[in-house]
GUVOGU-877544 format. One line per 4 residues: for each residue x, z, y of C-alpha. Coordinates in steps of 0.25 Angstrom, whole numbers. Last residue first. Layout:
BEGIN
X:Z:Y  ...
//
This chain:
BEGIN
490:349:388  480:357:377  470:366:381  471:381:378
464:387:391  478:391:392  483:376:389  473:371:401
477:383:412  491:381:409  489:365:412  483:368:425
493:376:428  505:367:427  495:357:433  493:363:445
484:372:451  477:367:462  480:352:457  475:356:443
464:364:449  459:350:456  460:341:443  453:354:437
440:352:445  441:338:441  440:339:427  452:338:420
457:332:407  472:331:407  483:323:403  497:331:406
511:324:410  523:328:405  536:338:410  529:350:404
533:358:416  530:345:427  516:343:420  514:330:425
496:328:425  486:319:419  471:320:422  459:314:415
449:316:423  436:324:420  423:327:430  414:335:420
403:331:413  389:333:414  379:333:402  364:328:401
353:333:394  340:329:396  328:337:406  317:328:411
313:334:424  306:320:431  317:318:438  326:319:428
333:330:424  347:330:416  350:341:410  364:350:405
377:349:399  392:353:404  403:345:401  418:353:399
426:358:409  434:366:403  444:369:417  458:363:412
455:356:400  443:347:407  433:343:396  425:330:396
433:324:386  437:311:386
//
């Protein structure tokens, strides 16, 4: 699985891990991805999606018929 969400873009972001004794190596967070799956009443189908959970709540303030014109106009595929 991807660590990518297709509505926001959040992908992982890098940086370094110190130690106590200020030792620097690299280290990555990722973000917090679910897979999702949703009805979309105009397409008549349900929808699996990758979303983080930041965009698990848009989705719910939004709705989905929004949400998914969002992802096709960043030019994801649904």
């Amino acid at each position: 699985m991807s660590a990518h969400c297709q509505l926001t873009g959040t992908a992982p972001v890098s940086g370094n891990r110190v130690s106590h004794s200020h030792r620097r190596t690299r280290r990555r967070w990722n973000p917090n991805i679910h897979n999702r799956r949703y009805w979309l009443p105009s397409e008549g189908r349900s929808v699996r999606l990758t979303l983080s959970a930041r965009a698990i709540k848009t989705v719910d303030a939004i709705g989905i018929e929004a949400a998914v014109a969002r992802i096709r106009a960043r030019g994801g595929k649904v």
